[in-house]
C-alpha positions in Angstrom: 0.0 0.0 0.0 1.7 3.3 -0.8 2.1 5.3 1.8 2.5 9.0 1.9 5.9 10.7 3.0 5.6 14.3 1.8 7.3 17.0 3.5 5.4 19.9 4.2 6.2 23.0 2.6 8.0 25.9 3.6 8.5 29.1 2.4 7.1 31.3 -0.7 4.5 28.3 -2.2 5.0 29.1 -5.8 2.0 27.4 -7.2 -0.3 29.9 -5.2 1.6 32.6 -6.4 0.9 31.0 -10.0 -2.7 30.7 -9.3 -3.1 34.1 -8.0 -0.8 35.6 -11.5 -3.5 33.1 -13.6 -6.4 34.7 -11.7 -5.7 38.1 -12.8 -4.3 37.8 -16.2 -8.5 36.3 -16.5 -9.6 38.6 -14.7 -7.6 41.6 -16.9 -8.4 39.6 -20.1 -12.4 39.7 -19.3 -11.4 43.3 -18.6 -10.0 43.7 -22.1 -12.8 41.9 -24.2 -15.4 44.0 -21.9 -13.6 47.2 -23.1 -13.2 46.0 -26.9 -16.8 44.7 -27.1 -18.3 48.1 -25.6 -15.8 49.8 -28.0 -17.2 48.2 -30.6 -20.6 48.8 -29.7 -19.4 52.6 -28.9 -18.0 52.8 -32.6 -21.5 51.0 -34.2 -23.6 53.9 -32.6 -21.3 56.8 -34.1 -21.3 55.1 -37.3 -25.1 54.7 -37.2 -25.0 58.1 -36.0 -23.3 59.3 -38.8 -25.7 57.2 -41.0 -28.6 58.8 -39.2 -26.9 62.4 -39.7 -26.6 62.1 -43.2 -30.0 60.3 -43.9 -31.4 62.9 -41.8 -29.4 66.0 -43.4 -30.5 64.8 -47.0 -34.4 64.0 -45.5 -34.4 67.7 -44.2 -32.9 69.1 -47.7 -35.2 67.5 -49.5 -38.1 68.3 -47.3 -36.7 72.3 -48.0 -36.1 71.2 -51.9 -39.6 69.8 -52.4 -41.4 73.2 -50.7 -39.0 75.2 -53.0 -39.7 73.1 -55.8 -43.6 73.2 -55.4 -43.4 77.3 -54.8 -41.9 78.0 -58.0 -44.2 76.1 -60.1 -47.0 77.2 -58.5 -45.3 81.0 -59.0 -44.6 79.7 -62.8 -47.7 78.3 -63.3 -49.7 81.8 -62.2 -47.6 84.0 -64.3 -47.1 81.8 -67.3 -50.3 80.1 -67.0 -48.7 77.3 -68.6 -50.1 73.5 -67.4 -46.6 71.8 -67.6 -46.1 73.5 -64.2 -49.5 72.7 -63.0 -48.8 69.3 -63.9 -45.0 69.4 -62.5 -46.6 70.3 -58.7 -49.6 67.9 -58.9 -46.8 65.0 -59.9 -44.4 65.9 -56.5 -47.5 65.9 -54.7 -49.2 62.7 -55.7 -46.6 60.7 -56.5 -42.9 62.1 -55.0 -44.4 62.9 -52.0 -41.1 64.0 -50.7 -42.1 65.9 -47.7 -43.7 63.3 -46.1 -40.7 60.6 -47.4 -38.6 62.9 -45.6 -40.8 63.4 -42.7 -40.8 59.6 -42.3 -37.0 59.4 -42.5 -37.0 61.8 -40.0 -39.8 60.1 -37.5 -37.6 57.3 -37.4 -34.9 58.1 -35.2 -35.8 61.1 -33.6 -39.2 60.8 -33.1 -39.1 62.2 -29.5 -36.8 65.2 -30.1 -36.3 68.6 -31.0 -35.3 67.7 -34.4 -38.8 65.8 -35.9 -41.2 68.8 -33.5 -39.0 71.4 -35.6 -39.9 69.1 -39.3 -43.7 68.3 -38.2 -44.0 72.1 -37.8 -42.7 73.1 -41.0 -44.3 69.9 -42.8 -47.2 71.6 -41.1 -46.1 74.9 -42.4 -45.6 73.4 -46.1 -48.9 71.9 -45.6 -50.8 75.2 -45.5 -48.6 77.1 -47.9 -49.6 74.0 -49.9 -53.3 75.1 -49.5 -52.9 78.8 -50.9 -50.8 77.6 -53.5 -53.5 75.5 -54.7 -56.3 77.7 -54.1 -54.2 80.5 -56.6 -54.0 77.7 -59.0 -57.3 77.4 -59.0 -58.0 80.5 -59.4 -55.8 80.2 -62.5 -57.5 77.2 -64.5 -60.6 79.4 -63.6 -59.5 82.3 -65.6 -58.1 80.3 -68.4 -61.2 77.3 -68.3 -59.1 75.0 -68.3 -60.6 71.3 -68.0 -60.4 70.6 -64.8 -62.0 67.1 -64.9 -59.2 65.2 -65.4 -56.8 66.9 -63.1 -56.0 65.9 -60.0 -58.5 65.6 -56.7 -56.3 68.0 -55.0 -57.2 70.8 -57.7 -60.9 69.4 -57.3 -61.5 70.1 -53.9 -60.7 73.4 -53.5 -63.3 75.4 -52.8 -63.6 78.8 -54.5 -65.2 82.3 -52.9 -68.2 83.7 -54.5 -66.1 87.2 -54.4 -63.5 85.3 -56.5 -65.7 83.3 -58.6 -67.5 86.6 -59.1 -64.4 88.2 -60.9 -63.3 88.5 -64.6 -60.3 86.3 -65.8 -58.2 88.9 -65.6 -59.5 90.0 -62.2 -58.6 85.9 -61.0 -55.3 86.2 -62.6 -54.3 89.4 -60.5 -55.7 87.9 -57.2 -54.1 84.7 -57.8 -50.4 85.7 -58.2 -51.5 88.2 -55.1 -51.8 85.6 -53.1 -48.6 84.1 -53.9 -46.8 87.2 -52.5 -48.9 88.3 -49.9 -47.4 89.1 -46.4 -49.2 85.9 -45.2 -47.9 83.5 -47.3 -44.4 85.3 -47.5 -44.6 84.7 -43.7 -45.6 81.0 -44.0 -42.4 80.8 -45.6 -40.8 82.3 -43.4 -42.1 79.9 -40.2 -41.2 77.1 -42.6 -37.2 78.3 -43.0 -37.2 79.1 -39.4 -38.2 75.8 -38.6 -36.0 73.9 -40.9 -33.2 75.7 -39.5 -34.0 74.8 -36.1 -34.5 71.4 -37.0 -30.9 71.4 -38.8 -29.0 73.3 -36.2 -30.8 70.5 -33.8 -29.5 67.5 -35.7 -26.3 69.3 -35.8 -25.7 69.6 -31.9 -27.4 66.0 -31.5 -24.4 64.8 -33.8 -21.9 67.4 -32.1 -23.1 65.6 -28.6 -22.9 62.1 -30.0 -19.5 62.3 -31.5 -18.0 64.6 -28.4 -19.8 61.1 -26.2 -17.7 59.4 -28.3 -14.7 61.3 -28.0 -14.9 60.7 -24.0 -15.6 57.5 -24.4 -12.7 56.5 -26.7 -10.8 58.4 -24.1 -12.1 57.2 -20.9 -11.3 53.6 -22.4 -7.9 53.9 -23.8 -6.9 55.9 -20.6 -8.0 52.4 -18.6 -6.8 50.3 -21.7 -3.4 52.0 -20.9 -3.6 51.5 -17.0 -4.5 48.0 -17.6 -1.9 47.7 -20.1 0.6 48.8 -17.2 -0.6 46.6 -14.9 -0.7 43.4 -17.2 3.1 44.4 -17.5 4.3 45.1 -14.0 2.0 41.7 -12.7 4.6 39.9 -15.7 7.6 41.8 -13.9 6.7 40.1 -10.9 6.3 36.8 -12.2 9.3 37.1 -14.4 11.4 38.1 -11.3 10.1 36.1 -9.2 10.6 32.8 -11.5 14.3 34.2 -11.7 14.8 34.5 -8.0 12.6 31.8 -7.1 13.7 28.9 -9.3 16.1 30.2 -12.2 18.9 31.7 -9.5 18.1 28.6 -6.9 18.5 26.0 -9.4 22.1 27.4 -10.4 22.9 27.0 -7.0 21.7 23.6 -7.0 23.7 22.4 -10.3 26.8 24.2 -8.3 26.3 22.4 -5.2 25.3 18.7 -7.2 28.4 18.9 -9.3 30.9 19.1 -6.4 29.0 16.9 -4.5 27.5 18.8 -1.4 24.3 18.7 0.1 22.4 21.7 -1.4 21.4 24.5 0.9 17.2 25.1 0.8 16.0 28.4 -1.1 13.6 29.4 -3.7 10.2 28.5 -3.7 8.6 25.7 -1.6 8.7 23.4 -4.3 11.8 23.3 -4.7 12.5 23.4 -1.0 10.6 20.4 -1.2 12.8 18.7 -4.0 16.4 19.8 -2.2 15.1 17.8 0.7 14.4 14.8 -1.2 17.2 15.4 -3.1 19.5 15.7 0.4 17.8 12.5 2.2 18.5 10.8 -0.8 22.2 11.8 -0.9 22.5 10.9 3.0 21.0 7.9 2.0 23.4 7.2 -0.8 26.4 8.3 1.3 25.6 6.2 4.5 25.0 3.0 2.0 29.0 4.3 1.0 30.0 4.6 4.1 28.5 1.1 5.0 30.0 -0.6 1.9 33.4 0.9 2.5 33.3 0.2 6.2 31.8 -3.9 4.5 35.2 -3.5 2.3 38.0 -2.1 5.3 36.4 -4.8 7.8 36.2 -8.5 8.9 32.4 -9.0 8.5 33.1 -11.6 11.5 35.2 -9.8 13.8 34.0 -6.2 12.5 37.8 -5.7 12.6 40.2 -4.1 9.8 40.4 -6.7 7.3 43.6 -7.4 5.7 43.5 -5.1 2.7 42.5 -2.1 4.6 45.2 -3.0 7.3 47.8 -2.8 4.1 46.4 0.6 3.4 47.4 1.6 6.9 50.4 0.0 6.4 50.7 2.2 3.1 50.0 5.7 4.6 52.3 5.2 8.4 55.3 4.9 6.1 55.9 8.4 5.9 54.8 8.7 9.7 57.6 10.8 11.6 57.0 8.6 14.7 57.7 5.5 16.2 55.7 2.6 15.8 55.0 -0.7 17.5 53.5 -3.7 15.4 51.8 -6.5 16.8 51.4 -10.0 15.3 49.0 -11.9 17.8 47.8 -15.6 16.9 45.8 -17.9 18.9 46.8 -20.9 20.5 45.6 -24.2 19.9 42.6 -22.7 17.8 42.2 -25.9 15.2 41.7 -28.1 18.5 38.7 -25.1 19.4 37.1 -25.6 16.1 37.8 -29.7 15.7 36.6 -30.4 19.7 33.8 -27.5 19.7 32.9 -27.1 16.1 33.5 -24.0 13.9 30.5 -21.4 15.2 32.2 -22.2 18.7 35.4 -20.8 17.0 33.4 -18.0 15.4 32.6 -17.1 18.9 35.8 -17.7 20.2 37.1 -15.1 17.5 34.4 -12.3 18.2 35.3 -12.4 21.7 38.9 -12.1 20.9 38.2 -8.9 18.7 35.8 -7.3 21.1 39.0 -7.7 24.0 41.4 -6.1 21.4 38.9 -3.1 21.3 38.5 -2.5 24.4 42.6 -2.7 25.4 43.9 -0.9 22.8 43.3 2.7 21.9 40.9 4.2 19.1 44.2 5.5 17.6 45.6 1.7 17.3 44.8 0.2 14.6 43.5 -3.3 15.3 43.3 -5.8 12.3 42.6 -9.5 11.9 44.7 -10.7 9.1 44.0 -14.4 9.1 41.6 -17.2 10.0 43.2 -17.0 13.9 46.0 -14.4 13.3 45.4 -10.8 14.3 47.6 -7.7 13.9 47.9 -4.3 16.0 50.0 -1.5 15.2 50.4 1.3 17.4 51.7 5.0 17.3 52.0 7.4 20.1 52.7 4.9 22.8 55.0 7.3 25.0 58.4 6.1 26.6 57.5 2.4 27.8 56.2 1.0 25.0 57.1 -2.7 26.2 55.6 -2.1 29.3 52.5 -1.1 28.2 52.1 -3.9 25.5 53.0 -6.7 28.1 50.3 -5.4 30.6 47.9 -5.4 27.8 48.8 -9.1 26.5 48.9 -10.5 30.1 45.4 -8.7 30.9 43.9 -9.8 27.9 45.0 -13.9 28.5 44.0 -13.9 32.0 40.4 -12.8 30.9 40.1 -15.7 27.9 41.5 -17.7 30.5 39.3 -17.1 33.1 35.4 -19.3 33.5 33.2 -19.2 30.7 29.9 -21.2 30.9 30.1 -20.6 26.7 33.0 -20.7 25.5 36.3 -22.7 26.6 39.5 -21.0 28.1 41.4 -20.0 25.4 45.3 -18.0 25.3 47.1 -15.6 22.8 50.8 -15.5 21.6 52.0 -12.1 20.6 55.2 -10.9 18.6 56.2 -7.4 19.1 58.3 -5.7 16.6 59.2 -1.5 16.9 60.3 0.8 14.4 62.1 4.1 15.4 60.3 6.2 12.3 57.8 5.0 10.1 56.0 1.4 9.4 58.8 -0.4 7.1 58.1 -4.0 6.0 60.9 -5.6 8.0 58.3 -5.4 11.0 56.5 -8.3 9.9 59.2 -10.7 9.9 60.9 -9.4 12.9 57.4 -9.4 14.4 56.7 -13.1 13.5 59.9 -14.1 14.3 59.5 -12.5 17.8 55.9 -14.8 18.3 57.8 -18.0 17.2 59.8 -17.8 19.7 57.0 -17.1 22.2 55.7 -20.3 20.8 58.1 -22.0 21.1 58.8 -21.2 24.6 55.1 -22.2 25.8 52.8 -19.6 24.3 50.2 -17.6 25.9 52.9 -14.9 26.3 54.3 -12.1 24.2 58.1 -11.7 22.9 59.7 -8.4 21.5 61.9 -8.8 18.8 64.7 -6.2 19.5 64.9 -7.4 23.2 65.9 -11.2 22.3 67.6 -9.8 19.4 70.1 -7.8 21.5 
C-alpha cells in the first residue's frame, strides 16, 4: 500500500503565487474583451449616428427642396399660365411625396426630439402654404377654363369664394399671383425656414453631442486600456522576477552544489524546497550506503575488525609517519583443536570475543586488524616512553580474561610478537614481528616476545 511521505512545505508556495498571476491575467483579459466589445458597440452607434446624420441631413434638404420646388411652379404656373407646371406640382404631390418621405425618414430616429417637433411644424407649415398655392392655381384654371376634370383631386377640392368666382379672368389672374406674395404667405415661408433651421441646427448639436460622447468614451477607455496595459506588465515583472529568484537563480545553486557533491542548501520557492530535501535525504542515504559498503570492504564481516587489505592501506600511509611505531602480530593458540573439539561457530565465537577484547585494550588511535583465520595484527603509534611495558600489561590482561570461566566458550590464550620501528612502518616489522611470536611459541605460548629485546 503506498504510503504518503511528503514534507510539508516551507517558504514562498509558488503554485499559489501561479494561481493568483492566472487569476488576474483572467480577470484583466475579461477586462479587455469588456472594453473592446463596448468599443465596438461605442464605434457602431457613431457610425449609425453618422448614417442617421446624413440620412437625416439629406431628409431635411429635401423636405426644404420639395417646398421650394412646389413654390416656384406654383409661382410659374400663375404667371405663365402654362399647365406643364400645373402638372410638375400635382406629380411631387401625388406621387414624390417627398415631404412626407422625408418626414418619415426623420420620424424614425428622432421621433421624441427637437429635431422631428421642428420638421412636423414646418411639414405643417408646407402643408398650409400647400393650401394657398393651390387655391391660386385654381384660381388660374378658372380664368383660363381649363378642364379641370381630369386633373387631380387635389385641384378638385378646392373650394372657391363667391367674391372670386365673381371676378373676370383677368380679375382671378391678378388675385391669384396676389396671393402668392402676400405678407401671409411670404410669412408662411418664413415659419417654414425658421423651422428647418431649427431642426438642422438640432441634428447638428445632436451629432456634435454624439461624436463629443464618443470622444470621451474613446478616451475614458484607452486611458483604462493604458492602466490595464501597465498593470498586465508590472503583474509579468513580478512573475518574471520572481521565477528568476525563485527557481532560475536557486536551481544554479543547486547544479553548483550537485556537481561538487555537497548537500544543497534550501532556497527558492517551496517546491523546490521540497525537492532539495528529497534530493538531500537521498544523498544521506546514498552516502551512508557508502559509508556502509566501505566500512563492508576495510572490515572482517566476522570480527567487525580491519580486514587485511585495509590493514595494508594503513600499512601504506604510516610509512611516511615521523613517529615511532609498534606492530603487533598476535595468533591464537591451539585454535584448530577449538574448532575440531567444539565445532567452527564455537570458533566464530571464540574469534568475536577475541576482537571485542582487542577493542576495548587498545586505543581508538591503534589500529586493530585481523589478518588471518586466527591471526590478528595491531600497530600502534604514540605509545610514550614504555612501550614494552604497556604492551606486556595489555597481553597479560587480555589472556588472563580468555582464560578465566566461561559457561560458553572454553579457556582459550594468545601468543604475541612485538616488533618496533624508530620512524615510520617499514616491511621488516612483519618478519621481525613473527619471528618475535615463534619464539613465544616456542617457549610455551600464551605470552608475548619483543623482537629487539631477544635480538640484543
Amino acid at each position: 500500500m503506498y504510503k504518503k511521505n511528503v514534507e510539508k512545505l516551507n517558504g514562498f508556495k509558488m503554485r499559489y503565487f501561479t494561481h493568483i498571476m492566472l487569476i488576474l491575467s483572467f480577470f484583466c483579459s475579461v477586462l479587455f474583451a469588456n472594453f473592446a466589445i463596448r468599443l465596438y458597440k461605442q464605434y457602431l452607434y457613431f457610425m449609425s449616428s453618422i448614417s442617421d446624420y446624413a440620412d437625416c441631413n439629406k431628409a431635411l434638404s429635401e423636405l426644404t427642396d420639395a417646398s421650394d420646388f412646389l413654390t416656384n411652379q406654383a409661382r410659374l404656373f400663375c404667371l405663365k399660365e402654362d399647365v406643364t407646371f400645373l402638372n410638375n406640382y400635382l406629380f411631387e404631390i401625388d406621387n414624390f411625396k417627398t415631404r412626407e418621405n422625408a418626414i418619415d425618414v426623420i420620424q424614425m430616429t428622432h421621433s421624441n426630439d427637437s429635431v422631428f417637433t421642428n420638421c412636423s411644424l414646418a411639414f405643417n407649415e408646407s402643408m398650409y402654404i400647400q393650401s394657398m398655392e393651390l387655391y391660386a392655381m385654381k384660381l388660374v384654371i378658372l380664368a383660363n377654363n381649363f378642364d379641370i376634370s381630369e386633373m387631380s383631386s387635389l385641384i378638385n377640392d378646392v373650394h372657391v369664394s363667391k367674391e372670386a368666382m365673381n371676378l373676370s379672368s383677368a380679375g382671378k389672374l391678378e388675385a391669384a399671383q396676389k396671393i402668392l406674395f402676400t405678407t401671409d404667405y411670404l410669412s408662411a415661408k418664413d415659419r417654414f425656414s425658421d423651422y428647418c433651421s431649427k431642426a438642422s441646427r438640432a441634428l447638428i448639436y445632436n451629432f456634435l453631442d454624439t461624436k463629443d460622447n464618443m470622444n470621451k468614451f474613446v478616451l475614458n477607455r484607452f486611458i483604462l486600456l493604458i492602466l490595464l496595459a501597465i498593470i498586465l506588465f508590472v503583474l509579468m515583472m513580478i512573475f518574471t522576477l520572481s521565477v528568476i529568484f525563485l527557481f532560475i537563480r536557486p536551481i544554479k545553486f543547486y547544479c553548483k552544489s550537485i556537481m561538487v557533491g555537497e548537500p544543497i542548501t534550501k532556497a527558492g520557492a517551496a517546491e523546490l524546497q521540497t525537492i532539495v530535501g528529497a534530493y538531500n535525504r537521498l544523498c544521506e542515504h546514498n552516502a551512508e550506503k557508502a559509508n556502509l559498503l566501505k566500512h563492508k570492504a576495510e572490515h572482517d564481516p566476522l570480527t567487525n575488525l580491519i580486514n587485511r587489505a585495509a590493514f595494508d592501506e594503513i600499512k601504506e600511509v604510516l610509512r611516511d609517519a615521523h613517529e615511532p611505531i609498534a606492530y603487533l602480530l598476535i595468533d591464537v593458540d591451539f585454535f584448530k583443536q577449538i574448532n575440531d573439539v567444539y565445532g567452527h561457530q564455537t570458533g566464530d565465537k571464540v574469534l568475536k570475543r577475541i576482537a571485542n577484547i582487542l577493542s576495548e585494550q587498545f586505543r581508538d588511535s591503534d589500529y586493530v586488524a585481523r589478518v588471518g583465520g586466527d591471526e590478528f595484527a595491531v600497530i600502534m603509534t604514540n605509545f610514550g616512553n614504555s612501550p614494552t611495558e604497556i604492551i606486556k600489561n595489555k597481553i597479560d590482561n587480555m589472556n588472563n580474561i580468555l582464560q578465566s570461566v566461561d559457561a560458553e566458550l572454553p579457556s582459550i590464550s594468545l601468543s604475541v610478537g612485538v616488533s618496533f620501528s624508530p620512524e615510520g612502518y617499514v616491511d621488516e616489522l612483519v618478519g621481525q614481528a613473527d619471528a618475535a611470536l615463534y619464539k613465544v611459541k616456542k617457549g610455551g605460548r600464551c605470552n608475548c616476545s619483543f623482537y629487539q629485546e631477544f635480538k640484543s
